[in-house]
N, C-alpha and C positions, 0 to 999 in steps of 0.2 A: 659865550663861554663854551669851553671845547666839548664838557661833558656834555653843556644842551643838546648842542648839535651831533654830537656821536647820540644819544639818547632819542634824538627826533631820527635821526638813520633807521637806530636797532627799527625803532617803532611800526616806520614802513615796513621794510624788510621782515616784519613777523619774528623777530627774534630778541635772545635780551644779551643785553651787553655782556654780562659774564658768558656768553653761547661763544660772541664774536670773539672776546678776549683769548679765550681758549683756540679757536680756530687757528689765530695769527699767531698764535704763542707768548702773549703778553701775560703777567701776571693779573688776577680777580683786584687785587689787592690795590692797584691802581687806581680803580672806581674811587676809593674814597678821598685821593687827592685830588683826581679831576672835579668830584662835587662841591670842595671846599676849594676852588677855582685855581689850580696847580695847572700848569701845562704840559704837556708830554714832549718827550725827548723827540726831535726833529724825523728820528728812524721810525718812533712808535706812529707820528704823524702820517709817515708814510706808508707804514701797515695797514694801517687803518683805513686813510681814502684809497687804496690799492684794494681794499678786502671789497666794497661798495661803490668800486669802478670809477672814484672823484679823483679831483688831483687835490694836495693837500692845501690850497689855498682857495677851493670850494669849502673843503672840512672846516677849513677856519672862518670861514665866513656864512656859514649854517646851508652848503649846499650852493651858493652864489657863487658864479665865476667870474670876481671883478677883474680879470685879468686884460680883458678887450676893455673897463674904463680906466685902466692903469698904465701911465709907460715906466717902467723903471729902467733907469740908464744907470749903468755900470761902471762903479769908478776904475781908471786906467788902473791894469793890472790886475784885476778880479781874477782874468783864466789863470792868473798865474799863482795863484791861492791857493792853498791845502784845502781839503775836503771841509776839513772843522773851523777853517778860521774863515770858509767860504757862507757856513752854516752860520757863524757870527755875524757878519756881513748883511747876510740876508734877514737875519733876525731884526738886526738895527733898522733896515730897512721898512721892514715889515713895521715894525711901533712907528714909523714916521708916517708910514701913509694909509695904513691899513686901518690899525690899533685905533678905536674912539674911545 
């Protein structure tokens, strides 16, 4: 769950998550949809492993970077995708092979 793993973050790092939120300019208020297991917008995702040096598919994976036991192939046409219908894409992907 996204809050764990941003909460096992803050924890090393000596800080608490309303510290971090503030830092990247995320709202406090958010905490309480990530505990009741709400996901963040794909940009907040990136603030966040950006803030803690991960990429965001470490974050979503509590710090694990399955990216060397993953291949993902790209269906024809992807580069030619807007930004958000790119973000869609990759979402769907993500519940198929990531998501347990």
């Amino acid at each position: 769950m996204f809050y764990d793993n941003v909460k096992n973050l803050c924890d090393k790092k000596g800080i608490t998550i309303s510290k971090m939120l503030k830092d990247i300019g995320v709202s406090t208020c958010s905490v309480t949809y990530w505990k009741k297991g709400a996901e963040p917008r794909p940009s907040t995702y990136a603030k966040v492993a950006n803030y803690f040096g991960i990429s965001p598919e470490e974050l979503r994976n509590g710090g694990k970077d399955l990216s060397t036991q993953i291949k993902i192939v790209y269906p024809p046409g992807y580069e030619k995708l807007t930004e958000s219908e790119r973000e869609f894409v990759d979402k769907i992907i993500y519940k198929f092979t990531c998501d347990k």
